[in-house]
N, C-alpha and C positions, 0 to 999 in steps of 0.2 A: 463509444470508444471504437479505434481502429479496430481492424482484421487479425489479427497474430500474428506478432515478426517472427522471420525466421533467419537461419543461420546462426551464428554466436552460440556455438552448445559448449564452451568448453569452461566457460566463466560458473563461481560458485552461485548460488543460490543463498541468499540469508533470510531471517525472519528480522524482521525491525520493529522496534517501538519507540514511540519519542511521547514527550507531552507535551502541554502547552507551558507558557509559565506560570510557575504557583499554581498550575493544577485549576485552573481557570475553563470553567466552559466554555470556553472561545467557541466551539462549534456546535451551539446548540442552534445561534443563527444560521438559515435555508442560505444566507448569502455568503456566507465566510464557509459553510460547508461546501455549496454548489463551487466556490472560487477554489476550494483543495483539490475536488475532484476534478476542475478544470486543468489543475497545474498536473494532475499526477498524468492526465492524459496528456498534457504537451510534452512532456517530456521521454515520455514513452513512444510516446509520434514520433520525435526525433531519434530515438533506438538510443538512449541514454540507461535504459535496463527494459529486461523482461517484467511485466507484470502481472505473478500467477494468481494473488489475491489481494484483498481490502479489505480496512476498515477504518474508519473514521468515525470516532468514539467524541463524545462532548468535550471532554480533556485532554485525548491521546488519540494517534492512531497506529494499528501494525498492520506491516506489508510483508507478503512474500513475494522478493525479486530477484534477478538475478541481473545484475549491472554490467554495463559492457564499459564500462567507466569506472574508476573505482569506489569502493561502497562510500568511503567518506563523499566523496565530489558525487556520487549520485545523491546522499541524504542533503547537500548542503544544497546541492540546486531545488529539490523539493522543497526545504524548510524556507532557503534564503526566495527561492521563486514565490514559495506563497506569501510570507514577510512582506517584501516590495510590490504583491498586486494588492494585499490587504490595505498598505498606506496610499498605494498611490490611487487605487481605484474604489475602495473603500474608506479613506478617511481613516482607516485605524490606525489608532495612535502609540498605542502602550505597547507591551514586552507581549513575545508570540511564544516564543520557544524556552522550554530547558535547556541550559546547555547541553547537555549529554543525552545518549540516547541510547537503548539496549542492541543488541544485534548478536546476531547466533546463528553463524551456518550451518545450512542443512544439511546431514552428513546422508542420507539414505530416503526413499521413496518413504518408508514406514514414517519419519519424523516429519517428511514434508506435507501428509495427508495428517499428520497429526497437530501440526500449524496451521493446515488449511480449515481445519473441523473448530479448532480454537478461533481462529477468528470469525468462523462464518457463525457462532455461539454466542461473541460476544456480544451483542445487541441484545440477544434473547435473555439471556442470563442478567443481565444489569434491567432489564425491563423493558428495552424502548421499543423492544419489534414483538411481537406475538409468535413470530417466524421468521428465520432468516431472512429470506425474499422477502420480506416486506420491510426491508429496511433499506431506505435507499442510499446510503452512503456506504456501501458496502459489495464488494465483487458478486455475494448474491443475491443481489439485484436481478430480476428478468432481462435479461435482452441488451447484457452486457457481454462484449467478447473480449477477453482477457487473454496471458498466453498461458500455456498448458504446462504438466510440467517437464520441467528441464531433460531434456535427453538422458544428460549425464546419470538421473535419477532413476530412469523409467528400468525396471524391471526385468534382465536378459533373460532372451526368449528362443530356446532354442525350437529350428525346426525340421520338423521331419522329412 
């Protein structure tokens, strides 16, 4: 993934989750995985949201981002972006998505290390990683640069 964008600090921060439809392993495949994480970095390339973490679960995934678009039109280009590379580059046929999807903004630094520790878990806890970092559909990953968190969140610091 890119460098860290900058600018845009003033936009919120949400935590996201969607699933597949019916709760379908859709991404237990390397290639329908490798193809989400390709779409969440295009879009991020293009500065359509910040993104502080990942994960991409066999059924679901949750993100923390903060969109410089609005959250609907950022979740719809994620979901609709991966939908039309699935059929068109993949052959897939059937239903991708739930319609709905959860979201919860971040109201303070304390909830948003508490969404980042949830997701970077969830692999571990369901079984597929032994350790976060070892799970590679996921921001803790090695040797992925993500962005950090939100200004608006970081902690005032007075100085002497």
């Amino acid at each position: 993934m890119a460098a860290p964008l900058r600018g845009n600090t003033g936009h919120s921060c949400y935590f996201v989750t969607a699933s597949t439809f019916q709760k379908h392993s859709l991404f237990q495949s390397e290639k329908m995985a490798q193809l989400f994480v390709d779409v969440l970095s295009h879009y991020r390339r293009q500065k359509k949201y910040l993104l502080h973490e990942f994960v991409l679960m066999p059924d679901h995934f949750h993100l923390l981002l903060t969109p410089t678009v609005t959250l609907e039109r950022a979740l719809q280009m994620i979901k609709g972006g991966f939908s039309f590379r699935a059929r068109k580059e993949l052959g897939f046929g059937g239903g991708v998505w739930q319609s709905s999807s959860y979201d919860r903004r971040v109201r303070d630094a304390e909830e948003y290390f508490a969404f980042r520790e949830y997701i970077r878990r969830n692999p571990v806890r369901r079984g597929l990683a032994v350790a976060a970092e070892k799970y590679p559909y996921s921001s803790a990953w090695p040797g992925l640069v993500l962005d950090g968190l939100p200004q608006r969140l970081q902690p005032f610091c007075l100085t002497a």
